[in-house]
C-alpha distance (Angstrom), angle and dihedral (degrees) to the residues before:
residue distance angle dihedral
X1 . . .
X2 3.51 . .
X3 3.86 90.4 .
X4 3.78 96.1 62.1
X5 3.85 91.7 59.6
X6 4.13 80.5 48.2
X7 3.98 92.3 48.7
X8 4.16 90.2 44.2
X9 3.91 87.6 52.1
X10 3.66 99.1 51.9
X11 4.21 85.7 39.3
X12 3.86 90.2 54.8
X13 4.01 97.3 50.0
X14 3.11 90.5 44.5
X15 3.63 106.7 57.8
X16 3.98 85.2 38.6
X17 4.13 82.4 65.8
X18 3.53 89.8 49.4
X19 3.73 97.4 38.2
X20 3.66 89.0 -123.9
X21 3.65 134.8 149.0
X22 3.96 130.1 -146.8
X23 4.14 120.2 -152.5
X24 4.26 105.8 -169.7
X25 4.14 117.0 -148.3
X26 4.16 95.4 -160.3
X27 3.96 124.5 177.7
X28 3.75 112.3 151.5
X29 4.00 95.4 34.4
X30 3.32 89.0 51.9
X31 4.05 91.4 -141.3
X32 3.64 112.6 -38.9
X33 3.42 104.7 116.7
X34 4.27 78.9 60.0
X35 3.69 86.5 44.9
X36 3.72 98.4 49.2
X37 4.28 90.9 46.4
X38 3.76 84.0 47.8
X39 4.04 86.4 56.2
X40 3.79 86.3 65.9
X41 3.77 115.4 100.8
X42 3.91 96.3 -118.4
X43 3.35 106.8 9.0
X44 4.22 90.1 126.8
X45 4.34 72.4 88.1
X46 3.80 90.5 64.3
X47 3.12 119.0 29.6
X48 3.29 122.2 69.5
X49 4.00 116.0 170.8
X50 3.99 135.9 10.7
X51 3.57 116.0 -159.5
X52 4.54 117.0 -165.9
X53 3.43 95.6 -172.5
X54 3.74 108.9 163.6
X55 3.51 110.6 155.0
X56 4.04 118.9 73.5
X57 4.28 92.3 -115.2
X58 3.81 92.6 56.8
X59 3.40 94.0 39.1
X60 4.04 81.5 48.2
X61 3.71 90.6 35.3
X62 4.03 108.2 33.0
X63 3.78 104.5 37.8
X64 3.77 103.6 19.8
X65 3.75 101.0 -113.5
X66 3.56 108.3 156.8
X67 3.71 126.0 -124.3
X68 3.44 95.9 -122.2
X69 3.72 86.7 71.9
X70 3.37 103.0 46.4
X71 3.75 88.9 48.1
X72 3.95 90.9 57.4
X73 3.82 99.0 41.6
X74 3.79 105.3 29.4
């Protein structure tokens, strides 16, 4: 686990460098790849959305996924 917190740290300065920002579209992880950015001292600079969408309509609905997808790898 440790290693996510590392990844999300090295993420977050770099897309400060680049004056970038990140949005994250989760469903199985349920949010932690949101919750280990938002770990990061100043990462309110980069990212900018974080989407749960577990069910197939908001996935459909909420982050434009299309259900074509969903059918083939649900």
């Amino acid at each position: 686990m440790k290693e996510i917190y590392q990844a999300a740290a090295r993420l977050v300065d770099c897309l400060k460098r680049k004056e970038m920002t990140v949005t994250t579209a989760e469903s199985l992880t349920g949010g932690m790849a949101a919750q280990a950015i938002t770990a990061v001292p100043g990462a309110s600079q980069v990212l900018g959305f974080g989407f749960v969408t577990y069910s197939p309509e908001a996935k459909t609905r909420l982050v434009g996924v299309s259900p074509r997808l969903i059918q083939t790898y649900t």
